[in-house]
N, C-alpha and C positions, 0 to 999 in steps of 0.2 A: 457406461459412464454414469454415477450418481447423479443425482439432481443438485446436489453442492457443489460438484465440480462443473457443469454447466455452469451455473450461478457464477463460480470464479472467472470463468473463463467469459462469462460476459461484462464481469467485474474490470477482468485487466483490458478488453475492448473499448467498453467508453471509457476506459484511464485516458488510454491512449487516444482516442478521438478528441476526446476534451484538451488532451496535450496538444493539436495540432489547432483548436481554436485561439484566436487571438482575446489577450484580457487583461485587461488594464489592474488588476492587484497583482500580478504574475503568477494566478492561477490559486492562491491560498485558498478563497473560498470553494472552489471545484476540491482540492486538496484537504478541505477539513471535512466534506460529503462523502466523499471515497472513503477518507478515514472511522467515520461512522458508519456506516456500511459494511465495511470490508475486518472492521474488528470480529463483528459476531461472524462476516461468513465464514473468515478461520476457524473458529471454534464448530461451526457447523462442518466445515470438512475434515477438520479434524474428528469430530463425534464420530463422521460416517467413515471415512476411507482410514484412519489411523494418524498416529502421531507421525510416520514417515511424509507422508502425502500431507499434511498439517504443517509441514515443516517447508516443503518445496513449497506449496503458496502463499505461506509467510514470506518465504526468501524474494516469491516475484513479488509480491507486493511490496515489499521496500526497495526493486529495485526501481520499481512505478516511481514511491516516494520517497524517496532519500534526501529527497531537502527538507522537509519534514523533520525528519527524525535525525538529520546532521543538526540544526537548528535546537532541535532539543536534546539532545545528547551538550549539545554547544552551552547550553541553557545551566543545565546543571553541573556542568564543569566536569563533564568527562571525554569531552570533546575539544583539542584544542587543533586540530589539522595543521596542513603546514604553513608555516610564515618564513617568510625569508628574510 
């Protein structure tokens, strides 16, 4: 296992730890740290193991952050989810 995928894999650990802390913004600021972080180490796993393997730790990483990225998908009006 490369040194990039370590890193991710410590990457989605403290997601996940920090997910189980209690915090009072509902976690935005741990969520924009992740997101800085976790942009280049894509690109770094991707550099080293390929765009297939670039692709599956994009995929876990939003499933980490998906309020995020619903939020801003929502933002730009490509996102309207469902309303009853």
């Amino acid at each position: 296992m490369t040194l990039s995928l370590v890193a991710a894999c410590v990457w989605a650990l403290v997601a996940n730890l920090l997910a189980l802390m209690p915090s009072r913004d509902n976690h935005w600021r741990q969520a924009w740290v992740l997101i800085a972080l976790g942009i280049p180490l894509i690109g770094w796993v991707t550099f080293e193991n390929g765009p297939v393997v670039g692709l599956v730790v994009l995929a876990a990483g939003v499933s980490v952050l998906r309020w995020p990225l619903i939020f801003a998908l929502r933002r730009l009006g490509l996102w309207r989810g469902r309303r009853a």
